[in-house]
N, C-alpha and C positions, 0 to 999 in steps of 0.2 A: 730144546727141540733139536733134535737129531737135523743134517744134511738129509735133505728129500734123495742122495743118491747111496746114501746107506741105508737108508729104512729097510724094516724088515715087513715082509711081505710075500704074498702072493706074486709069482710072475708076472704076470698079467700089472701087477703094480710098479714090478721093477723097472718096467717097460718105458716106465716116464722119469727116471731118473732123471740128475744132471747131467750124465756122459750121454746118455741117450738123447735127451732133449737138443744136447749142443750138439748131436751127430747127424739127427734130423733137421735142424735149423741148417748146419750149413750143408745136407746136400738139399735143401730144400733151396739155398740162397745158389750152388752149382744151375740151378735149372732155370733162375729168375733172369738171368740174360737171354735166354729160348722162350720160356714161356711168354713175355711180356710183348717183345716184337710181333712175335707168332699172332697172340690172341688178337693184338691191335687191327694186324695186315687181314686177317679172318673177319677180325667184324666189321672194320672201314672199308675194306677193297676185295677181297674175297668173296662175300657172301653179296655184298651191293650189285658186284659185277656179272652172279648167277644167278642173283632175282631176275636184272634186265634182260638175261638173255631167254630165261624162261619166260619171259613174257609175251616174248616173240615167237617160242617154240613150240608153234601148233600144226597142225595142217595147210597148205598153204601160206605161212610163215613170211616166204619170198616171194607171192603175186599170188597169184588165181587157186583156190582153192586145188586138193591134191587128193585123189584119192587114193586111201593107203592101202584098201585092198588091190588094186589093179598097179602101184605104185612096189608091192610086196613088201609092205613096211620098209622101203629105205627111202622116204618122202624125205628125210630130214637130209640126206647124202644128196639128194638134189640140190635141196635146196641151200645147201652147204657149199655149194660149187658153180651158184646161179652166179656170182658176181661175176666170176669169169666167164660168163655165155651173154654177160651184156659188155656189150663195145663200152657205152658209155662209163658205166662203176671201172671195167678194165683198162680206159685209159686213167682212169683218176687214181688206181691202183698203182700202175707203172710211172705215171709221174712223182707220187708220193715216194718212191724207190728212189727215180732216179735223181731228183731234186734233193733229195738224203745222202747217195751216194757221191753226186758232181759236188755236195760241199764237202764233204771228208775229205776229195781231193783237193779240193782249190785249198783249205786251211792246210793239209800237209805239204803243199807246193810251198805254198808261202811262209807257213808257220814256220815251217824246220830250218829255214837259214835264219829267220829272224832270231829265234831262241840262239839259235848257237852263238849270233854274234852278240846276243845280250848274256849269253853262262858266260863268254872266254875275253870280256873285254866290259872294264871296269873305266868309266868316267862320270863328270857331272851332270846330276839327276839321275843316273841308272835307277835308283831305289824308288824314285817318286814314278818315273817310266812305268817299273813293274807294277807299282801299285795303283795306277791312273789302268793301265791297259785292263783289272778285270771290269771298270765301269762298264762297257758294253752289255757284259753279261749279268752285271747288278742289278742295272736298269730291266724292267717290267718290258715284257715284251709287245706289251700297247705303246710302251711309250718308242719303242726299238723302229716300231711299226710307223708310229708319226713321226720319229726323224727321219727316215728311208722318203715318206712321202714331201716333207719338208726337203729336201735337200734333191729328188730326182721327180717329184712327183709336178701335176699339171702347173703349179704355183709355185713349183719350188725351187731353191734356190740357184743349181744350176738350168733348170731350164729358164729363168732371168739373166742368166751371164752368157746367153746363147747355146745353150747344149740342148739336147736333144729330152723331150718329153716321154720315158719309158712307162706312162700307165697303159696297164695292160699287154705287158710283155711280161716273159717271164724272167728278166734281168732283176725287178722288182724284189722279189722274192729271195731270188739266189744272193743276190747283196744285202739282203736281209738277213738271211742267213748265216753268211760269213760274218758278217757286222758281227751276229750277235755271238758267236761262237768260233770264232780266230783267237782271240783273248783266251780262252780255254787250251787251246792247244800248246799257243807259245808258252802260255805260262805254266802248264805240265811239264814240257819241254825243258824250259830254259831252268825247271827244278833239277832236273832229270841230267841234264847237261852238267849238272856243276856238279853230282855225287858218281862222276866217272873215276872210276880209279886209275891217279895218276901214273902210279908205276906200269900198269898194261900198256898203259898210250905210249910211257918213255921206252919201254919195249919194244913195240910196234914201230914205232921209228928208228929205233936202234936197230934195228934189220931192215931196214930200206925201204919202208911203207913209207909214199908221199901222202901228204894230210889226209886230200880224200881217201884213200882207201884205208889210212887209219879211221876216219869215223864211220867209213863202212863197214868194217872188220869188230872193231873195238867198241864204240861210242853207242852207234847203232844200236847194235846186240842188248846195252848193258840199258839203252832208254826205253827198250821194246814194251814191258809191263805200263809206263806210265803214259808212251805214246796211243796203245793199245786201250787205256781208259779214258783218254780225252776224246779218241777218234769215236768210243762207244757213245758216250755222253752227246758228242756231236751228233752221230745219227738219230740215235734217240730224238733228239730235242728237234732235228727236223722233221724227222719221219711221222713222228706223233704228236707235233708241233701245232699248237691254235691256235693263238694270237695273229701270230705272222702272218699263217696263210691265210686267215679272215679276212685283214684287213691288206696284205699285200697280194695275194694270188686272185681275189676277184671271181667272177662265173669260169674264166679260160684256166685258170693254173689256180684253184683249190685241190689241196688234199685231200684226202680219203677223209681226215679228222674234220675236214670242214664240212663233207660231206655227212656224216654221221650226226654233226648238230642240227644239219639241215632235215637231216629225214626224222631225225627226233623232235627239235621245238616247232620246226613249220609243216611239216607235214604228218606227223604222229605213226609213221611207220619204225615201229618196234623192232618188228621181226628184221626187217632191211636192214636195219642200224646192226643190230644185234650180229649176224654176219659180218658185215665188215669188222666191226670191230673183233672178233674172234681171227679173223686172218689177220689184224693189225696188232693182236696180240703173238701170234702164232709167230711171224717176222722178227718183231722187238723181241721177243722172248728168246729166238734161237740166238741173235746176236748179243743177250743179256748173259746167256750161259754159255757160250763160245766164250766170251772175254772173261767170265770168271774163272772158267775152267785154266785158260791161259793164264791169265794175272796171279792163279796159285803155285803153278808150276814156276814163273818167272821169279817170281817177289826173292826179292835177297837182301839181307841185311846191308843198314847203310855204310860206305867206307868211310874210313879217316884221311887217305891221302887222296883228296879231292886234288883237280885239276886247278892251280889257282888261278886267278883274272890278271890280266894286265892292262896297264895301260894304252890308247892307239898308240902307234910312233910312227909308221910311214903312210903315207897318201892314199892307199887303196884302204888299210885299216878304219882310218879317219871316215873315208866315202860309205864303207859299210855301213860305220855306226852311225853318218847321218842316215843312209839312205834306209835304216831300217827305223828310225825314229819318226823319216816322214812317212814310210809304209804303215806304220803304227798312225800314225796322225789321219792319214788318208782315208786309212778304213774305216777305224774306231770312234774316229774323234767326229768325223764330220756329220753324221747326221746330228748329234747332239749339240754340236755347233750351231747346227739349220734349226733346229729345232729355237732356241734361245734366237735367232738373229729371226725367226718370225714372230715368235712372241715378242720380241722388243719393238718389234714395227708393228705392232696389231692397235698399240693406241689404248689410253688411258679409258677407255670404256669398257673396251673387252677386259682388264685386267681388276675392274671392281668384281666379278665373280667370282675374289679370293674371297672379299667379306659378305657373300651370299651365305645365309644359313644351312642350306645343303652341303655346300663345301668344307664351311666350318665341321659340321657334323660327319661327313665322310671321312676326312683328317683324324678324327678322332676316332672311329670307327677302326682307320686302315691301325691305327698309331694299337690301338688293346687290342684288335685281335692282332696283328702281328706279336705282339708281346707274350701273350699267352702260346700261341703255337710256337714260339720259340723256343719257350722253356719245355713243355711238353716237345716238341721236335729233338734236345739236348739228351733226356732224358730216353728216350727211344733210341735214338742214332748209337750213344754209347753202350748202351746194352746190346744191341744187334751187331756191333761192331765187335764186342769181344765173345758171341757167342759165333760169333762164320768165323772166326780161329781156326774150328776145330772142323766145321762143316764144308762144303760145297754148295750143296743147295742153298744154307744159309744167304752164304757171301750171294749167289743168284738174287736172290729173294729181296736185298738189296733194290734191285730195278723192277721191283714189283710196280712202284706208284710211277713207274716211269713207260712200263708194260701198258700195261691197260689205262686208255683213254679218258683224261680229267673231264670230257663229256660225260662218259657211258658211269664212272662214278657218282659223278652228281646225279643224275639221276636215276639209277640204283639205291644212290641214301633215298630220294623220294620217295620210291615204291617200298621198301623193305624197311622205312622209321618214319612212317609217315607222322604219327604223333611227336617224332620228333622232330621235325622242321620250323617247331617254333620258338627251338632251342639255340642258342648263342655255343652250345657246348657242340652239338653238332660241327658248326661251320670251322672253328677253332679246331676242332678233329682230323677235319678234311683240310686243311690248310697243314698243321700237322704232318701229314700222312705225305703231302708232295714235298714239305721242306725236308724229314727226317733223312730220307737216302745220303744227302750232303753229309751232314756231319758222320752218318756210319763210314760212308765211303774214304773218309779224309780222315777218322781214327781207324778204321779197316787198315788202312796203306801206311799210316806210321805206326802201327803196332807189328807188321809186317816188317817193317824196319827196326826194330829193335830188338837188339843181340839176345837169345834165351838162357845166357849166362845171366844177365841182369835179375829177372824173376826165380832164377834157382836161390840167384846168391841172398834174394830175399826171405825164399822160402826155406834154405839152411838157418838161418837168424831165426826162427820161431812165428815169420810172418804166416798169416794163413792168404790166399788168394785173391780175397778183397783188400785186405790190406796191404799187397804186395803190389795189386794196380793202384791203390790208391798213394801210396809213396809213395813210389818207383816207378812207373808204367805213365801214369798219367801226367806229374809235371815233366817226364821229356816230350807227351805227343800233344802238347800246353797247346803249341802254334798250330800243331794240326788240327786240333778239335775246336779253335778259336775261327781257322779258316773255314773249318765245315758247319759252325756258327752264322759265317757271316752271309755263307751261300745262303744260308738256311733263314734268315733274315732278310734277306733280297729275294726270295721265293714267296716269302709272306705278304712283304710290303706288295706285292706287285702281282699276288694272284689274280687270274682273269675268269678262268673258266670256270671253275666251280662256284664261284661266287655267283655266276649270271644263273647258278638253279638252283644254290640254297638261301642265296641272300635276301632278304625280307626289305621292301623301301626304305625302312628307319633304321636297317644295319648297311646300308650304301657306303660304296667304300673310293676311292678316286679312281680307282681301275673303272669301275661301272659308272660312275660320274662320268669320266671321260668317252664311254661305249656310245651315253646317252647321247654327249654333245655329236657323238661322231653321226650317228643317225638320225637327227635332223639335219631339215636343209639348209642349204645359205652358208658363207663365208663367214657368218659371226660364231657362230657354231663351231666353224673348224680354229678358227681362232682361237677363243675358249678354250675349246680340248688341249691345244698347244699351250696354253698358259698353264694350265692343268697340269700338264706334262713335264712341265718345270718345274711344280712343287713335286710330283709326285721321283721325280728323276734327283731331289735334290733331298726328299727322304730317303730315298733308297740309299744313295751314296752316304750320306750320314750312319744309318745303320752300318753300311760293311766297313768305314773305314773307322767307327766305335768300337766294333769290336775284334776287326783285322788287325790295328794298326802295331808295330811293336809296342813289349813294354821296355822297359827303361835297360833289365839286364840283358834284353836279346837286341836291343839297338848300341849295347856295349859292347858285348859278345860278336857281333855282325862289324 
């Protein structure tokens, strides 16, 4: 039998050759990085998020019926614009701003000397430092939420050592915030800080720049793409933030997102919900494509002469690098601190609620479906990541599950799979869909960083493009798609929000376990949830520092 690519035949036959077949395969396999992300974001968040708002998009939509004849058909431009003609939605509007805004400053106040004196100054423990400081942001941000309350709140820890009781102010919230999202800045930073190239700096001082005005000049400039994506992530995460402001902002300082749950689970106002959240898209969105747009024009391959670390030697040196370890302590450490120093005093009765069978079963619950959304989240992240290479919008499209409100999704999959909600494949989707951003974002930026001589010189040897990332491409951005793993793992372990409208009582997970305890009344309840909070703080951390942690050549290498 003849080769199928010499047959003789009809055109039409020649068509399916071997050359052809292998020409079609791979521009077929060219478009599987686009296609896959694309369809995923379409059927998980795209379409869920324009069911909900058509559901809302009637005639009086926003309050009292509308009529569209004397309205001139732009009833829907009314009511598109009603949030700002009520005082009340527009204070909760400008608070959700500026509560997102006041932290981007306070973490770059603070972040930016911390990083620096952690890039330019090497001593003992630095490496366990770096890798202790992302637990803030590992941690679940239920659990972010009971150590802020543990530690400032009516019973907690400093208001027993005499300090003042902040419930119901809005300091609550903003040190929540920062808590949870400081660790993200430094630690872009203090990346960012150590691949400045050193010859510019020797430069720059070699013509009379004193230090500062070399890191304003030099340093600055060259950290701007990675400062620029941590400050985005920050706003993000407060702006359209749940947890936090649920349980720390209260009736007085709730956001916009807290609002949106409220007019959807308690009061069944569709059309209300459905506005806000189209403005709270409208906001994250512009600030999602502003930083992509910049981070493509910035991004520069990494250097070789890095600035090295030294060790402290004089007295003020020495002060920094404490005084930036207890600022790390201060912020980071202490509510998880409070959190463990109340559960330790809560007493041997509260702490038999580990071997309640609920518990048991929620553990297990949190423990598969994180698992499954992880690999499904690996599998999405690295495909979308090498397809916004080439795109803009792409790279955008990234802060999709970060755009649009982990409220108004969950409930979108409701209305729009309704046969689906009694699916386990559903929830593992949507869990999915919020961890994958991480891992694109963190292979996005180390592929970004790596020389395009590397892939030529694959591509000269006879590699074709998959095999040119899969040897070449992939074990250098190892660490970076193992960090965007881990994000991506501590997203799963500790989802709140969608869980509370796709999750079924026998798929209860510790996040919801502990919502439960939070809403009952009494002292033993809030006890509980803090013990809770320490299994659930003590998986998380295990997941990121499994598969953060180095391996053996990159802790030789280092």
């Amino acid at each position: 039998m003849k080769p199928l690519g010499l047959a003789k035949g009809p055109p039409s036959v020649a068509l399916f050759s071997w050359p052809a077949a292998t020409r079609l395969g791979a521009r077929a396999a060219a478009y599987l990085p686009v296609l896959v992300p694309a369809v995923f974001l379409l059927v998980m968040l795209l379409a869920p998020a324009l069911r909900l708002m058509l559901q809302g998009m009637a005639p009086g939509w926003f309050g009292a019926p509308v009529d569209l004849e004397a309205s001139g058909g732009l009833a829907w431009v009314t009511s598109l614009f009603a949030p700002w003609q009520d005082a009340y939605l527009r204070g909760r509007m400008a608070w959700s701003l500026t509560q997102a805004a006041l932290t981007c400053m306070i973490c770059l106040l603070v972040g930016l000397p911390l990083a620096w004196v952690l890039a330019r100054f090497e001593f003992a423990g630095r490496t366990l430092v770096l890798r202790l400081l992302m637990l803030p942001f590992v941690v679940p941000t239920l659990v972010a939420a009971l150590g802020v309350l543990a530690l400032m709140g009516p019973r907690g820890l400093l208001v027993q050592l005499g300090g003042p009781d902040l419930q119901g102010t809005p300091w609550l919230l903003l040190y929540g915030n920062v808590f949870f999202n400081l660790c993200v800045l430094v630690r872009a930073a203090t990346e960012s800080l150590g691949q400045v190239s050193a010859a510019r700096l020797a430069a720059a001082r070699s013509l009379g720049c004193t230090p500062w005005r070399a890191f304003w000049r030099v340093e600055l400039p060259a950290i701007a793409p990675w400062l620029m994506s941590a400050l985005c992530l920050v706003f993000l995460y407060c702006f359209s933030g749940f947890g936090l402001a649920l349980v720390l902002g209260g009736q007085d300082y709730g956001t916009v997102e807290v609002e949106i749950y409220t007019l959807v689970a308690h009061e069944l106002q569709l059309g209300s919900a459905s506005v806000l959240a189209l403005w709270v898209m409208a906001f994250t969105g512009l600030v999602a494509w502003t930083y992509a747009a910049v981070e493509r024009r910035l991004a520069t391959p990494l250097r070789a002469d890095t600035v090295p670390r030294q060790s402290p030697r004089t007295p003020l040196q020495w002060a920094a690098v404490i005084g930036c370890v207890a600022v790390l302590a201060l912020v980071c450490a202490a509510p998880l601190v409070a959190i463990v120093w109340r559960a330790a005093h809560a007493g041997a009765q509260v702490w038999a609620v580990l071997s309640d069978e609920a518990t048991l079963q929620a553990l297990w619950n949190t423990c598969r479906f994180s698992a499954s959304a992880l690999a499904v989240a690996t599998v999405l992240g690295v495909l979308h990541a090498v397809a916004a290479r080439r795109s803009l919008w792409l790279r955008t499209a990234v802060f999709l599950p970060f755009v649009v409100s982990p409220v108004m999704v969950g409930f979108g999959l409701l209305l729009l799979y309704p046969s689906w909600t009694n699916s386990a494949g559903l929830l593992v989707a949507a869990y999915a869909l919020l961890a994958y951003p991480f891992v694109a974002k963190a292979v996005a930026s180390a592929l970004d960083g790596l020389p395009a001589s590397y892939a030529d010189a694959a591509r000269s040897l006879g590699a074709n493009p998959w095999r040119a990332f899969w040897r070449v491409s992939l074990p250098l951005i190892a660490p970076a798609l193992r960090r965007g793993m881990a994000f991506a793992a501590a997203t799963a372990v500790g989802e709140f929000a969608v869980s509370l409208f796709l999750s079924r009582p026998e798929w209860a997970t510790l996040t919801t376990l502990i919502y439960q305890h939070l809403g009952r009344p009494g002292a033993a309840n809030m006890d509980a949830a803090l013990v809770l909070a320490c299994v659930l703080m003590l998986l998380s951390f295990a997941a990121f520092m499994l598969i953060e942690w180095p391996s053996r050549e990159e802790r030789r290498d280092a």
